[in-house]
N, C-alpha and C positions, 0 to 999 in steps of 0.2 A: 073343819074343812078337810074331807078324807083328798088323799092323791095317790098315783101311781106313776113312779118311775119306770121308763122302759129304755136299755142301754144297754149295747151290748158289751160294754167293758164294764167288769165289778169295779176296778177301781174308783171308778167315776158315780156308782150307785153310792157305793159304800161315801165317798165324799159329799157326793149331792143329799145321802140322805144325814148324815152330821149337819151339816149347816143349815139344814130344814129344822133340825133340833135345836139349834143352836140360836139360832136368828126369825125362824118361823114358828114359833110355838104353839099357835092355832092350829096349825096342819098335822093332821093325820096318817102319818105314810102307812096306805094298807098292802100295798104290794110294788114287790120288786120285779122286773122283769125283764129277761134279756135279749128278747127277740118281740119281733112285731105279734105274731103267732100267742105268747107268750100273753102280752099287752091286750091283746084286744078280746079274748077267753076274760082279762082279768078285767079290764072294762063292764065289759057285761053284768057278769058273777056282781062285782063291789060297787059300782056308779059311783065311780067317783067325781070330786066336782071339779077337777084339774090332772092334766096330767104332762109329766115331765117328761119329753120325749127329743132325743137323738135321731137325729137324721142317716148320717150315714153310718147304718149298721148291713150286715152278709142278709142274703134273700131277700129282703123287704125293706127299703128307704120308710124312715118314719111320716116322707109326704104322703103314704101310700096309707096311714092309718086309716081316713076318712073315708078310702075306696069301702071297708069292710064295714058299714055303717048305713041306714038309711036317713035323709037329713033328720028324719021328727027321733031319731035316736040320739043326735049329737045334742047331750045336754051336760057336755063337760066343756072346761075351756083345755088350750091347748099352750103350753110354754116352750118352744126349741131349744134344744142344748143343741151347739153347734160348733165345727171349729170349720164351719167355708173360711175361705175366704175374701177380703176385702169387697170384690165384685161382686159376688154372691150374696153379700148381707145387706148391700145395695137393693135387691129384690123384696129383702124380707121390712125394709123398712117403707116403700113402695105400695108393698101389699098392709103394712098396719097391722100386720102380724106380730105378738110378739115372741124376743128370742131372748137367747141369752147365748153369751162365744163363751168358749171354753176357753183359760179354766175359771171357771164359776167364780163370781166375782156375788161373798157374800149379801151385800147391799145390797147390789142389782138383783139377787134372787127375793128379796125380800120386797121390792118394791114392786118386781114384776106379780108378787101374790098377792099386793096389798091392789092391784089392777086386775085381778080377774076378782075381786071381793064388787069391784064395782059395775064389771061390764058382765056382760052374757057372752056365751060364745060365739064366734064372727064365722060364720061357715063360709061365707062369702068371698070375704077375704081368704080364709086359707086356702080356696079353689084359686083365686087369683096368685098366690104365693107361687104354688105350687107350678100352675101354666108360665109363669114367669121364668122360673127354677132352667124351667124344660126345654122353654123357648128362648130365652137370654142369646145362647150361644148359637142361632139359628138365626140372629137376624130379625126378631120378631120379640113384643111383647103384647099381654094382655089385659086389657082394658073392660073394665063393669061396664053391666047395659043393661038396667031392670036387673032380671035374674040368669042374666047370662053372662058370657064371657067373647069380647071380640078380640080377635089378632088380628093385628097390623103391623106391616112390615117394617120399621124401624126406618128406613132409609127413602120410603115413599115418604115419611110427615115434612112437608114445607117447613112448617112452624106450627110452635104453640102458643096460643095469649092466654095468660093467666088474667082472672076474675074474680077475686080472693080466693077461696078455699076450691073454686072449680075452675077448670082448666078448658079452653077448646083444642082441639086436636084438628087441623086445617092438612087434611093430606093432597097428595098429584093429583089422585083421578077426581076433585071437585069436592068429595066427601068430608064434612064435620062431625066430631064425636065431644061430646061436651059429657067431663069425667069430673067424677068430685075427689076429685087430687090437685093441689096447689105446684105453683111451678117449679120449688123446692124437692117435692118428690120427685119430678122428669129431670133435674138435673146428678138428681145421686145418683139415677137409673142407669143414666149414659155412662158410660166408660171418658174419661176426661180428655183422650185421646180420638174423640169423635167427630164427626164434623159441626156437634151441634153448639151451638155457643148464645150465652145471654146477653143481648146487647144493649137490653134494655129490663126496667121491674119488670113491663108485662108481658116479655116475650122471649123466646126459644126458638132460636133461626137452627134450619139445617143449612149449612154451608154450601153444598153441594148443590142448592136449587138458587142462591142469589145470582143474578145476571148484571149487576151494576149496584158499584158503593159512591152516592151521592157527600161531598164534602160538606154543602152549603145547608146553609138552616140547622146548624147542630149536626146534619150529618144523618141519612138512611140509609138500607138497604132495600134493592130492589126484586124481588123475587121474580119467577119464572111466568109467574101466573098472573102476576102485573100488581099484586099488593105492594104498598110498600111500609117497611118496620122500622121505627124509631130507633135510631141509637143515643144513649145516654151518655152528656159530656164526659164521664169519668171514663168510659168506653172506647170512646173514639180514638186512642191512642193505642189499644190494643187490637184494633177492627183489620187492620191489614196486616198485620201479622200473621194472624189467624188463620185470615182467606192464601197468604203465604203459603202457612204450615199443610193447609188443603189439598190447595195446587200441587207440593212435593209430592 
């Protein structure tokens, strides 16, 4: 399995590629490189079937590698070395992309190669990575649709019901978007200090749209739009608090 690391710190080459020796002995390291420029000349030239790549380096973020590509060229997979942090890696696990945080933690490198032995590369996913990256801090995430990408404003979703592995997204202006991401993924997404909260397995209330928290029958909330969302006994102790911490 040839690869190419691209980083713009030696240190970090020079490390990553030791425990590629070390712990990944299938792998081929055919080229080093320190810049995006650099990486993607070296792409071409060697094809390789994986490549290790650093996000944030000078001129060119490694999200940006895919821009210099046409899709029927992307036939490498892609591993991040990354040191965002905590919020940020929130996105990348969202998107099903895989990473690795710095400092390289030998196992985890090893097991993330023994996962591109098995899958092909997710193009799809890394466009969603990357929109996510961009939009995070705007207020907005982005959501698969066929072969596209929709944003939605983070603050317009009512709620989401989860449906095993797929998810509906229930926004203000009447619109449903049905995502194959489980409700576990919308909860690492959010920042824990959000208004959105689980009050039940198959739902993800936005706080900001409930209009009345009924006690009886176990206990609901009543949204804007006149749905109303189950809350779970173990829940219900924490439910006004919550709507509390909101209101502050």
């Amino acid at each position: 399995m040839d690869a190419i690391i691209i980083d713009d710190e030696k240190r970090a080459r020079v490390n990553l590629a030791l425990i590629l020796r070390e712990y990944c002995p299938e792998v081929n390291l055919v080229a080093e490189c320190e810049n995006l420029s650099q990486g993607v000349k070296a792409i071409r030239k060697l094809q390789p079937l994986v490549v290790l790549l650093d996000i944030e380096m000078p001129g060119h973020s490694g999200l940006e590698l895919l821009d210099f590509f046409d899709e029927n060229e992307v036939n490498f997979s892609i591993i991040f070395t990354t040191a965002y942090n905590e919020y940020a890696v929130k996105a990348f696990k969202f998107s099903a992309v895989d990473y690795l945080l710095k400092p390289i933690v030998p196992e985890e490198l090893a097991d993330a190669i023994a996962r591109v032995k098995r899958q092909e590369a997710k193009m799809h996913n890394y466009g969603i990575l990357k929109e996510n990256i961009n939009h995070v801090h705007l207020g907005k995430i982005a959501i698969p649709s066929g072969s596209s990408l929709i944003f939605i404003e983070i603050d317009k979703i009512l709620f989401i019901k989860g449906e095993g592995a797929y998810s509906e997204i229930n926004m203000e202006d009447g619109k449903n978007y049905m995502v194959s991401r489980n409700l576990k993924n919308f909860e690492e997404i959010f920042p824990e200090n959000s208004f959105f909260f689980r009050p039940h397995k198959s739902y993800i209330v936005n706080l900001a749209h409930v209009t009345s928290y009924n006690k009886s029958e176990g206990g609901s909330l009543f949204m804007k739009s006149g749905q109303s969302i189950p809350i779970s006994p173990e829940k219900s102790s924490f439910i006004l608090d919550k709507i509390k911490l909101v209101k502050r």
